[in-house]
ROLUMKE-425707 format. One record per residue: x, y, z of N, C-alpha, C in turn; residue in one letter. Coordinates in pm, whole numbers, plus 50000, padded with zeros to 5 digits. Example, Ala and Ser with C-alpha at 12.3 -4.5 7.8 and 13.67 -1.06 7.14 Angstrom:
REM residues 2
513194943150780512304955050780513204967050780A 512854977550708513674989450714512905000350787S 
***
This chain:
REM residues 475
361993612525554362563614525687364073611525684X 364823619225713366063618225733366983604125829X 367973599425761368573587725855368413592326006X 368773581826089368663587926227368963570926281X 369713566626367370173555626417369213544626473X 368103547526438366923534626403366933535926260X 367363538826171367143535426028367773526926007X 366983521125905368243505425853368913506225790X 370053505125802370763499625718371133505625579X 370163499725539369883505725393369993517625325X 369773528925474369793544025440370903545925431X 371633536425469373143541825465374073540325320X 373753531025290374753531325146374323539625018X 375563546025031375743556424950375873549024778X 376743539024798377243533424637377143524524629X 377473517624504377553501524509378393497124552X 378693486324606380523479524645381153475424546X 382783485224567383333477324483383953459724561X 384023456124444384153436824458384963435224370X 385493422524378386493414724296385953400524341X 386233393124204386213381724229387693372924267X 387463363124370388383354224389389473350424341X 389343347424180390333344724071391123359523998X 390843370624034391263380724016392483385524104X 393133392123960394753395024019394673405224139X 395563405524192395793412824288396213428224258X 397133433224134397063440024094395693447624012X 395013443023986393503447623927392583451424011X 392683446224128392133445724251392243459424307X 394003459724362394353472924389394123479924319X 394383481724148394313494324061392673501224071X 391493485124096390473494824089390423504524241X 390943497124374390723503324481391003518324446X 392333523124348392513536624360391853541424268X 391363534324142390333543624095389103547524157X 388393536024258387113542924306387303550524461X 388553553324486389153556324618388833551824746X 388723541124715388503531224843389093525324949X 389143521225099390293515025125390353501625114X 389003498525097389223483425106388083479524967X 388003462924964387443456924839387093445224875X 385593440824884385283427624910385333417724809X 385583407824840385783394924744384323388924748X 384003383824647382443381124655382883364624540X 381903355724552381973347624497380723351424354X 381063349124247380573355924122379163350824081X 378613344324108377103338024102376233343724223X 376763338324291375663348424444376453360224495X 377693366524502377693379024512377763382224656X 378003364324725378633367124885379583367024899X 379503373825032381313376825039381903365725097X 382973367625050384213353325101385353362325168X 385633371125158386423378825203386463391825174X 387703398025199388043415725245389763418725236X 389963421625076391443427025118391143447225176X 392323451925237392113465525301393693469725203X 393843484925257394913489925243396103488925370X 395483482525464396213477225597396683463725548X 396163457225479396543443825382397743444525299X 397223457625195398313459125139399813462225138X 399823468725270400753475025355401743459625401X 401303450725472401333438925584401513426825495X 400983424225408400533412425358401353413025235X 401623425025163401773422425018403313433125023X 403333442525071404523451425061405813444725112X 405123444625248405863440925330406943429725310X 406613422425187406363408425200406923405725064X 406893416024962407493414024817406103404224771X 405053402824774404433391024755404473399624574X 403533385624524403393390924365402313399124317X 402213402924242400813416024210400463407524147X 400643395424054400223385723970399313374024014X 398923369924186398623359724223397103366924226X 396813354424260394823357224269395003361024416X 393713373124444393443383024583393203373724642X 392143363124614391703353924718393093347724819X 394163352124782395593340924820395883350524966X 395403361924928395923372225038394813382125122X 393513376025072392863384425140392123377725300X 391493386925373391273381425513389643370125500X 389833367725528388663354125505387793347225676X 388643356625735388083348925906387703364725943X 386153362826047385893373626091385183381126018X 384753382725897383863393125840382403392925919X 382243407725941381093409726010380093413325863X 379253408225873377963410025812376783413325855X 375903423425816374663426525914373393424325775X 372343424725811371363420925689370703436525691X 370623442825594370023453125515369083460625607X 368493450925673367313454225733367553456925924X 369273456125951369313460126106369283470926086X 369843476126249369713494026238370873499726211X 371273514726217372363516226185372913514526364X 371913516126475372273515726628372963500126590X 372583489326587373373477226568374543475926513X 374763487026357376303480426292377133494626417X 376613505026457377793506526532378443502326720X 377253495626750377683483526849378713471526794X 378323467626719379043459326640380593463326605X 380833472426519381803481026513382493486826629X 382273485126775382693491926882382863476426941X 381733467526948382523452227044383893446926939X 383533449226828384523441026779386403450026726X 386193465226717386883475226722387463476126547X 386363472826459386443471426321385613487226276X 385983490226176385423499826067384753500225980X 384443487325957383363484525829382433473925868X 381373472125851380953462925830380043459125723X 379813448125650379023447525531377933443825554X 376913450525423375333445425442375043435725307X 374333431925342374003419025285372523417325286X 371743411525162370473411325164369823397225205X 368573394925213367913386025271368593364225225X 369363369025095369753356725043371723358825034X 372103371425115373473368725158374033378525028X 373423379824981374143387224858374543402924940X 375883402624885376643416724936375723429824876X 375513435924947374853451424899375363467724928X 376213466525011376673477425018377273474825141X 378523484425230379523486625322379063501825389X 379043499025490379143510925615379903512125693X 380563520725691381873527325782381303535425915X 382513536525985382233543326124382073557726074X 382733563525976382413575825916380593579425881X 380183571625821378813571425792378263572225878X 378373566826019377613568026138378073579526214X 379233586426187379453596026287378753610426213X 378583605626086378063621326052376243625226072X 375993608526158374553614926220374903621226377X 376103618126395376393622526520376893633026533X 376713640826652377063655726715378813655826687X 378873668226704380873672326769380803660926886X 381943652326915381893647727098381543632627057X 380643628727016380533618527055381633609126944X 382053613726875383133603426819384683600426915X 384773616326985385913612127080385373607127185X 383993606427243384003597427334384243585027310X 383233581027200383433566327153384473557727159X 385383569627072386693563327078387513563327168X 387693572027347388473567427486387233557927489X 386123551527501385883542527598386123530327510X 386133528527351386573516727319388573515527325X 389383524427374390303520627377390243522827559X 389833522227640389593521727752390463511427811X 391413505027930391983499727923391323491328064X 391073503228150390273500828315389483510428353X 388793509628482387583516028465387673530928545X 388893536328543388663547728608388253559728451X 388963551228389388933556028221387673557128170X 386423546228200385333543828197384153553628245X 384773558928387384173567728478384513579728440X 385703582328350385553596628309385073600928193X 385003588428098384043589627988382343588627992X 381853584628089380953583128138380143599728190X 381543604628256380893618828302380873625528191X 381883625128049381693634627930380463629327898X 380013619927846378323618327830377503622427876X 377783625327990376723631828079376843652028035X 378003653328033378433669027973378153671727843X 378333661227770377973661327622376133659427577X 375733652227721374383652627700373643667727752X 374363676127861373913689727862374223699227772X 375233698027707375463707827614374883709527517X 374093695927420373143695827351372523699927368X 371263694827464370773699127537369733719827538X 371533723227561371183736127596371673741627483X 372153736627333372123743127214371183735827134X 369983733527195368743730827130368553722427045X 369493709527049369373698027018367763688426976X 367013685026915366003676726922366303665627011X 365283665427082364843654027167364773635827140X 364763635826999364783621726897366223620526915X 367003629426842368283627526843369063628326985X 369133636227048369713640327206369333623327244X 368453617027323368183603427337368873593227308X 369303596627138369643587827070371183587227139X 372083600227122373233601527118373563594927281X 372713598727358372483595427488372793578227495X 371943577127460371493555727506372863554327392X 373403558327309374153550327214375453549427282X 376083562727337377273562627411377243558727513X 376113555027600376043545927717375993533327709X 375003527227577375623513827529376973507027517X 377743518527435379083516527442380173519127570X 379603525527638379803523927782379853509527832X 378363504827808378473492427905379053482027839X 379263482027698379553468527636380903466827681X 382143483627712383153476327745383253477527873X 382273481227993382223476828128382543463428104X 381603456728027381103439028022382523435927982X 383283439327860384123433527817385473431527955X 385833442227964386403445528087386543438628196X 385313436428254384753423428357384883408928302X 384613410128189384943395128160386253389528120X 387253399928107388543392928089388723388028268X 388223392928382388453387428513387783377328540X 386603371528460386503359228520386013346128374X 385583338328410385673323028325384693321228323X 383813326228224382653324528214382393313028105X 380673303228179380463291528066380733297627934X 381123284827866381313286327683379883281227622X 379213291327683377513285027630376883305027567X 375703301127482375593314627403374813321227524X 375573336027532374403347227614374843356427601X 373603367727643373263381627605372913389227719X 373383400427717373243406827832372233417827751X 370773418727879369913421927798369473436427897X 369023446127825368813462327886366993461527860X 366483466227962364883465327968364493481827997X 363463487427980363353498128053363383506327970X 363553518328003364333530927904365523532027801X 366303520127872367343517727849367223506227709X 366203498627695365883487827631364863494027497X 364103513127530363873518727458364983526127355X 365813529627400366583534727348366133550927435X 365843554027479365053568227549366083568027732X 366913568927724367713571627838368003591627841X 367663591327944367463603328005368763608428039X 368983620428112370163625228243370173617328308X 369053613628363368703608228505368073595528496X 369183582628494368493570128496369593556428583X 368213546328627369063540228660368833526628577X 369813518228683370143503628575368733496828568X 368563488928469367573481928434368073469828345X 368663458328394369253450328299368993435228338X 369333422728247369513410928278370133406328187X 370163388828173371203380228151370273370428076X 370153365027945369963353127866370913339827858X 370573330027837371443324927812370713307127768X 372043300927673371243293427623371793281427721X 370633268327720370873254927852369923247527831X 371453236227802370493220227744369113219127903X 369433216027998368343216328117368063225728219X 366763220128314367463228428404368293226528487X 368753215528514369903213128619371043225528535X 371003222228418372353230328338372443243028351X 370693249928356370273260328377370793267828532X 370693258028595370993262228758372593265128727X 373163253128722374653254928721375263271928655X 374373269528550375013283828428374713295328501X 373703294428585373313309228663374003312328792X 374683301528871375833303428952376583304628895X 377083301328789378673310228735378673324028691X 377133328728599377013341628577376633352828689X 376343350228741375743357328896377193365528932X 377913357728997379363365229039379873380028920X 379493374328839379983384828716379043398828701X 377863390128683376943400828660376993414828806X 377093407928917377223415529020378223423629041X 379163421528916381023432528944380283439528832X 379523434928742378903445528605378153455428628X 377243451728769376013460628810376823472328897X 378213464528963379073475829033379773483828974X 380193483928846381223488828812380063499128748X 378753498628681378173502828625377693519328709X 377383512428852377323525528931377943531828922X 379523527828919380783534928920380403549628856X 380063540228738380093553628568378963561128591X 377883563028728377153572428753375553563328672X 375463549528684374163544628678373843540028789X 372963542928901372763539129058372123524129011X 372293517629138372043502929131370503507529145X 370093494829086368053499729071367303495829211X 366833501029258366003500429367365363487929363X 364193486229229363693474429272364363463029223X 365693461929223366313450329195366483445929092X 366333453028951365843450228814367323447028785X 368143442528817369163434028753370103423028737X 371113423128605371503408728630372193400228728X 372043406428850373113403628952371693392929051X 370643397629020369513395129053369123379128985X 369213366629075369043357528974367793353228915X 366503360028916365093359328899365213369528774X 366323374428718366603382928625367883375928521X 368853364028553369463357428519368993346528473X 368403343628354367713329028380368093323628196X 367903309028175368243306228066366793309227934X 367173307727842366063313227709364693305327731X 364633295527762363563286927798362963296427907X 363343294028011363313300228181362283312128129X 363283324128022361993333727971360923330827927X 361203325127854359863324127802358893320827866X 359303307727947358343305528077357443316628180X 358293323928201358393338928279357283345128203X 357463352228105356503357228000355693348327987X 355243339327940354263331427941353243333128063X 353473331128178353123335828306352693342428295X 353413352828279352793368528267351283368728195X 351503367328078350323365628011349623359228069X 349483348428092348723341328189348183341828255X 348693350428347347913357828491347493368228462X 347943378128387347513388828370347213393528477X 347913398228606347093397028763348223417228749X 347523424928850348543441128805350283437528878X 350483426228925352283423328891352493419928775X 352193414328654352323407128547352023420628485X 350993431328472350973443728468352273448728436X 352363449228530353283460228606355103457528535X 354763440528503356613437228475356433436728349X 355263439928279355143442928092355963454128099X 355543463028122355853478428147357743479728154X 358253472228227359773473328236360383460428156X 359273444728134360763436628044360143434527928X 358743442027882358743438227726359293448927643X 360103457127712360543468427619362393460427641X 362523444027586363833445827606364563442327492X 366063442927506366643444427344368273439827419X 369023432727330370303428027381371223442527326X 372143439027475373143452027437374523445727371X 374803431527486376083423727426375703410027408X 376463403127351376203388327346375693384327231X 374903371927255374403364327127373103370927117X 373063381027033372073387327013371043376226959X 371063369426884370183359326853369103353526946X 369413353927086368653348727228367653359527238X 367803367627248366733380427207365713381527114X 366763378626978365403378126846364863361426908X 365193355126941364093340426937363203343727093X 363623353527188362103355827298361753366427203X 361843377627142361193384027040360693379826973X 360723369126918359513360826820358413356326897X 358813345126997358573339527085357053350627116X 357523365227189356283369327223355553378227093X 355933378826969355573387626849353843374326830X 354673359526867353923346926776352523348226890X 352973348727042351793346627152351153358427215X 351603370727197350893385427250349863387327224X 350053385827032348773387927004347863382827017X 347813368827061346793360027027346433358427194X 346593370027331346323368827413345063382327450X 344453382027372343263393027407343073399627560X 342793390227675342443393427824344063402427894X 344733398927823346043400827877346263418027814X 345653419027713346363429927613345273443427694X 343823435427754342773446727747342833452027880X 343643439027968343733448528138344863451228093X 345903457128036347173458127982346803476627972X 345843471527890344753487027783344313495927938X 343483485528014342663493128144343963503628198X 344983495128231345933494728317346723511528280X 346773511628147347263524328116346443532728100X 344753532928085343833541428070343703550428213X 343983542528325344013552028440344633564428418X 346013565328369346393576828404346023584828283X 345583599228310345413605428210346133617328161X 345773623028053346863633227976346033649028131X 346743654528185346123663728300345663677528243X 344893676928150344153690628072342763690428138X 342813704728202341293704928232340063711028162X 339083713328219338333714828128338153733728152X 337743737828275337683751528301339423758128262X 340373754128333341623755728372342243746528246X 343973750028198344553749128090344783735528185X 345243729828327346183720828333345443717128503X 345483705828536345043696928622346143690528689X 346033689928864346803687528923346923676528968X 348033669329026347953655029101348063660829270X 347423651229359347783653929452348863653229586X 350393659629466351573655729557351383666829609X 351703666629776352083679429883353083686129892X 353933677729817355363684329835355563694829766X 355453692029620355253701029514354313701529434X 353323710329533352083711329446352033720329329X 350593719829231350393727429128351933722629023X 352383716129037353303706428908352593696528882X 353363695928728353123681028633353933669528626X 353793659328683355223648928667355183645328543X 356093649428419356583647928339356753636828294X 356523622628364357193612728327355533607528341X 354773604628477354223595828473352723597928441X 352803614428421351843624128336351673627328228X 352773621228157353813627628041354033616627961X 355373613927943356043603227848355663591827869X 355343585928016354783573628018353213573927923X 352103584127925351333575627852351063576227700X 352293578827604353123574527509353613564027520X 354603563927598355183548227575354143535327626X 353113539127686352193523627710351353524127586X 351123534427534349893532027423350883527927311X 352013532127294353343527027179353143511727187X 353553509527370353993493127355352463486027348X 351743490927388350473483327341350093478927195X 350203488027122350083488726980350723480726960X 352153478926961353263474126920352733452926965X 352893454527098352213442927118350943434327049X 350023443627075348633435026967349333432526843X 349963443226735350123440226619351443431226627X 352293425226668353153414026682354333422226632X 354833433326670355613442626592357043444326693X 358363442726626359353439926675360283456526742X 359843461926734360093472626733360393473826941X 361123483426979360303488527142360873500827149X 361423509827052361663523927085360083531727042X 359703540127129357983542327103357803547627029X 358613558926959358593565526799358673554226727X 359273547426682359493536926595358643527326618X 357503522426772356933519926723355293526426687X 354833538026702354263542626678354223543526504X 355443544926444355693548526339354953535126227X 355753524926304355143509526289353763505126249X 352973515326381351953509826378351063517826252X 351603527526266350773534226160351273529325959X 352293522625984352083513525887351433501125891X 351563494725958350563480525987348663486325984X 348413503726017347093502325954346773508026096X 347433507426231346723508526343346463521126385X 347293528126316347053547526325347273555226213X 346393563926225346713572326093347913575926059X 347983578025950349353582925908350163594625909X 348543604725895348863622425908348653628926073X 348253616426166348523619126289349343616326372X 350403600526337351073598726423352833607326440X 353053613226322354013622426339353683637526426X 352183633826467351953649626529351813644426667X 351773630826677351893624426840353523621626862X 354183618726783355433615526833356043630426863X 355843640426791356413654126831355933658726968X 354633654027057354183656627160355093644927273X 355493639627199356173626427286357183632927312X 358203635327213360043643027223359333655727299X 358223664127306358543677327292358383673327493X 357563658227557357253662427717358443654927735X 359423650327631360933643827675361383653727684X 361583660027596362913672727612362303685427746X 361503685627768360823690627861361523684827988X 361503672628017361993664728087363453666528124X 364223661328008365613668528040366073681528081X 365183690628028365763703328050364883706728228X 364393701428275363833702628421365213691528478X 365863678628484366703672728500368233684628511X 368293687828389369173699028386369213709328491X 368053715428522367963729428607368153719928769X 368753733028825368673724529002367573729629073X 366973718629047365583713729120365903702629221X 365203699829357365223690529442365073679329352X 365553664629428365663652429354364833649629350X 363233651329446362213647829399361393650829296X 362103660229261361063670029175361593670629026X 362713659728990362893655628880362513658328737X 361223649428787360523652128622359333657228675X 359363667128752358153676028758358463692928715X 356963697728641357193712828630355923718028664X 356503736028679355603739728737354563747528573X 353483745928515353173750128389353213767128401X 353093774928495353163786028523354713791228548X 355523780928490357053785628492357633791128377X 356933780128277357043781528093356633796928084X 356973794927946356623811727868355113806127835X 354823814927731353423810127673353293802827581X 354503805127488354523790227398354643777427457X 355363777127514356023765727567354493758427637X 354133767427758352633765627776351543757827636X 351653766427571350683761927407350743747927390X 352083748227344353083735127283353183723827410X 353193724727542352643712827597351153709327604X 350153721727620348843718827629348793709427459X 349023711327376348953706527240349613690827235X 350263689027335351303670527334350763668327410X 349453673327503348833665427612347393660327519X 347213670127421346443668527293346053654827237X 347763654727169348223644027062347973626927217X 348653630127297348313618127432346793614927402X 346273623227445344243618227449344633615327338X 343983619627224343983614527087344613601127049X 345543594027125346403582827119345623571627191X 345113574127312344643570227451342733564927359X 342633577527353341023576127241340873565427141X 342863566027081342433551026960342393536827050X 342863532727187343203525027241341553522527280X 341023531527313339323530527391338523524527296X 338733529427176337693528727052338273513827022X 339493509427011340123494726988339853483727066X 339393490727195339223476927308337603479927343X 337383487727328335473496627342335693497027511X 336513506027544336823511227691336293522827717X 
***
């Protein structure tokens, strides 16, 4: 399978790194940079092979030209030593280019499970999974200065997401390009907002739940977000959530700005039942499980699909463990979890190709979403849940599961193609002007006859998904 911005890491390096050691001249250094045509050269310490530093050709320029320094001294004397970003082998490539966009760097290095340097990824490497467009977006909203700048990069995403779109883009990728330039959207909303106010010097993460927390952002979505954060108590806890509150609420505004509507049911960090410290979650979740009552239902569905966009990403992986260690081991919770999504079903009839719901407004349509992609993504996060699996984009984790043993192997690539094929379905009804209610609804008598085929066939691959969940819980 080809890279694609859930791959790790790993898919990305092309070569080995070149390195120098510490005690090495500076001239040897440079001479190899131009033999392997590189711009830059990590310094690695010669037994473990971590890095200690990073001279560049921006170095050489600044540091050494500039400067008459000697070609004779050891690199270590002149190379940068503060700030190296390091990611471990095993993130995604979606992480090193967040990373690369909060911090406004070009490289970052990978490194294996014991720190040893393994290879370098550039912003180049990541843009060549990407379309025409999205590198100049990337680049006005990370040099973005204020937010009217924000709001017009915001609408090219939205233009850059129809144009795909309508030159027949895949649905895996379109998504991808989608949630990635809106990430980078919001990270420098956040940044932006936070040079205006004084926020605690305590660790937090501003965390995306939802679609948004799938990585599966649509045309048409709204905010779905909150706030982590770490606190010796709760008195400390209280205090830290009146200082973040004010902020989060210019983040949730400015966010509309860029064409994300504030969420109806309140799903964000401006929201302080959505602001709470790392403990506080877990507590929350814990609950949940606990009660298992259809609200506890119902808030699986929007905050266990969540993932940090900015901040101390670390607050994330420890409630990600947190529920990987206790999900599974909650059976009653997982099986009304199971009930809960068994209601709705894939709408194939038995006389007739397709089965109706009973909206008045627009009858004889399929809602696409809650007919459709939703019962993919509950049987994804279900899976994903029992097996303690870190994953929450539903291809990836479907993909997951069928390594951990929980689905076949020669079927779940024929369910995830039924998944993209009632997404892209989705967008391209978003696209056409249809009433706002009628969103993610179609009419099946609108399609050609393939198109007809090819959804009756992803409503297919749904049962067949839905069937392993019955046979798993004996439903």
């Amino acid at each position: 399978m080809p890279a694609n911005l859930h791959s790790q890491l790993a898919h990305l390096i092309k070569r080995k790194p070149v390195t120098a050691a510490p005690e090495e001249s500076l001239r040897e250094a440079v001479a190899r940079m131009s033999q392997e045509r590189v711009g830059s050269i990590v310094v690695v310490e010669p037994e473990s092979q971590r890095p200690i530093g990073i001279f560049t050709l921006r170095d050489l320029l600044h540091r050494v030209a500039a400067k008459r320094c000697d070609l004779d001294q050891p690199i270590s004397s002149v190379m940068s030593d503060t700030g190296l970003l390091m990611l471990n082998w095993r993130a995604t490539v979606y992480q090193a280019a967040l990373v690369m966009s909060r911090h406004g760097v070009h490289h970052v290095l990978i490194v294996d499970a014991t720190g040893k340097l393994v290879g370098v990824v550039s912003q180049e490497d990541i843009y060549e999974l990407q379309s025409g467009g999205a590198k100049a977006i990337s680049s006005a909203i990370r040099s973005a200065r204020e937010m009217d700048a924000l709001v017009a990069a915001a609408e090219d995403i939205r233009r850059l997401g129809r144009r795909l779109l309508a030159e027949g883009m895949a649905a895996e990728s379109l998504t991808e390009h989608i949630s990635s330039l809106n990430d980078h959207l919001t990270v420098r909303v956040i940044e932006l907002t936070a040079r205006e106010y004084t926020l605690p010097k305590v660790a937090w993460a501003w965390l995306a739940f939802g679609s948004e927390g799938r990585f599966e952002q649509t045309l048409s979505t709204d905010q779905d977000n909150g706030i982590a954060f770490a606190a010796a108590s709760p008195a400390d806890a209280e205090a830290l959530r009146e200082a973040f509150l004010p902020f989060a609420a210019e983040v949730n505004r400015r966010l509309a700005l860029c064409g994300f509507p504030l969420c109806k049911g309140n799903v964000m960090a401006s929201n302080p039942e959505l602001c709470l410290s790392l403990h506080e979650w877990r507590e929350r979740f814990g609950k949940w499980l606990a009660a298992a009552s259809p609200q506890a239902l119902l808030n699986s569905t929007i905050y266990f699909d969540f993932r940090a966009i900015y901040g101390d990403e670390s607050l994330a992986h420890e409630l990600r463990a947190w529920i990987q260690r206790h999900v599974p081991h909650s059976p009653l919770f997982l099986r009304l979890l199971t009930e809960d999504a068994l209601r709705t079903t894939p709408p194939l009839g038995v006389i007739r190709d397709f089965v109706f719901d009973e909206n008045k407004e627009f009858p004889r349509t399929i809602d696409l979403k809650i007919q459709g992609t939703r019962l993919f993504v509950d049987a994804a996060r279900i899976l994903a849940l029992a097996a303690g699996l870190e994953e929450t984009n539903t291809a990836e984790r479907l993909r997951a599961a069928a390594r951990a043993g929980k689905l076949g192997g020669d079927d779940v690539e024929a369910m995830i193609e039924g998944f993209y094929y009632l997404l892209r379905l989705r967008l391209r009804v978003q696209q056409s002007e249809t009433p706002a209610g009628r969103a993610n609804r179609v009419d099946p008598e609108t399609l050609n006859e393939l198109d007809r085929l090819v959804l009756k066939e992803a409503y297919k691959q749904a049962k067949k998904l839905q069937t392993r969940l019955r046979l798993e819980y004996r439903l």
